[in-house]
C-alpha positions in Angstrom: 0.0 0.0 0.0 1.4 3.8 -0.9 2.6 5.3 1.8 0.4 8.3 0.9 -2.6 6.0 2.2 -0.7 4.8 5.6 0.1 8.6 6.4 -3.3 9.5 5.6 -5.0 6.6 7.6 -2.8 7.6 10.8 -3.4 11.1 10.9 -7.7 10.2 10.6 -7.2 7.4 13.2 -5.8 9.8 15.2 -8.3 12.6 15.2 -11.4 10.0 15.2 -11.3 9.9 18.4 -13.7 13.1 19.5 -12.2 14.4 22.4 -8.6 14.7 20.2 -10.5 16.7 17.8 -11.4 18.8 20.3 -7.9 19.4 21.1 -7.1 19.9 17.5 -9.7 22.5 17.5 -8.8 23.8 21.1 -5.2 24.6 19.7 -6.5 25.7 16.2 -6.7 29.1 18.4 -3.0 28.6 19.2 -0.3 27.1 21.4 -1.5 26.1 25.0 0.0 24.3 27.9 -0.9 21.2 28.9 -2.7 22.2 32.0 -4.8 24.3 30.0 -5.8 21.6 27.7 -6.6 19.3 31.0 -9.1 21.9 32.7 -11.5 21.3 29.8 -11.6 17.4 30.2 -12.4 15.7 33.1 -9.5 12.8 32.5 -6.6 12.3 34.4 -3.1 13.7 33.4 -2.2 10.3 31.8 -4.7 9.8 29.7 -4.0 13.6 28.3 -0.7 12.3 27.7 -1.7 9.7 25.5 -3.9 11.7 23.6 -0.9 14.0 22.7 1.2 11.5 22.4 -1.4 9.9 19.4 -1.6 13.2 18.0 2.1 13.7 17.9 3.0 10.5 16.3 0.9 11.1 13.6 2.7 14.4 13.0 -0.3 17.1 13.6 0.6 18.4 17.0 4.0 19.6 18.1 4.9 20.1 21.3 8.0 22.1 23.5 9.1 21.9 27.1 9.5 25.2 29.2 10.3 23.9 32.5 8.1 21.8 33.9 5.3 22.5 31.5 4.9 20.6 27.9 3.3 23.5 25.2 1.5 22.1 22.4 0.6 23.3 19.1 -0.7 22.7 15.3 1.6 21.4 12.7 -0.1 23.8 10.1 2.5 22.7 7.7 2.0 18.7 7.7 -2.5 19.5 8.5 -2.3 21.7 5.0 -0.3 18.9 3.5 -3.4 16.7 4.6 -6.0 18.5 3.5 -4.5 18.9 0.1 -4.2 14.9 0.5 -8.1 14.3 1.2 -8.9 16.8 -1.9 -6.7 14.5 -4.0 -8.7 11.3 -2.5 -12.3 12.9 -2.5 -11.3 13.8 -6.6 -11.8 12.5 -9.8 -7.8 13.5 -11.9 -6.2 11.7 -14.8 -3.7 9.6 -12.1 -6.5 8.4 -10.1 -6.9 4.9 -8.8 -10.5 5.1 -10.1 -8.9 5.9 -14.1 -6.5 2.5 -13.7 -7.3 -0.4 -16.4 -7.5 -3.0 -13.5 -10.4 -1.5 -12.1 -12.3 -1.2 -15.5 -14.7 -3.8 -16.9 -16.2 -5.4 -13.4 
């Protein structure tokens, strides 16, 4: 499978979880510290971290250390990248997977 379709499955998986795309949407606004982000979720600190963590690894959220305090943010760079990629999916174009002989004549 194209590694076009792996990156784009992670990055989904990890904002189909709702209370991640709240965070996404939460930090949409800008950066914010992870305290911030736990006062509007009644989870523990642990489970915040696995959240990030999920939304990290799939390359949409970075994050910084200032102290004792972890900062996220949007990867607007690698989320623009995405969207361009779901416009390319949700498309008919002349490379598409749709347009390949294999798929003709079901």
């Amino acid at each position: 499978m194209e590694s076009l379709y792996i990156d784009t499955a992670k990055v989904l998986k990890s904002i189909s979880d709702p209370k991640r795309l709240q965070i996404v949407d939460m930090l949409s606004c800008g950066e914010l510290c992870a305290c911030h982000i736990l006062e509007e979720f009644h989870i523990t600190q642990p489970t915040l971290s696995h959240d990030m963590k999920v939304l990290v690894d799939a390359g949409i959220v970075n994050f910084r250390r200032d102290g004792k305090n972890i900062f996220y943010s949007l990867n607007k760079d690698k989320l623009q990248s995405f969207i361009g990629v779901l416009e390319k999916i949700f498309n008919n174009k002349p490379d598409c997977i749709c347009n390949r002989k294999t798929n003709k004549g079901c």
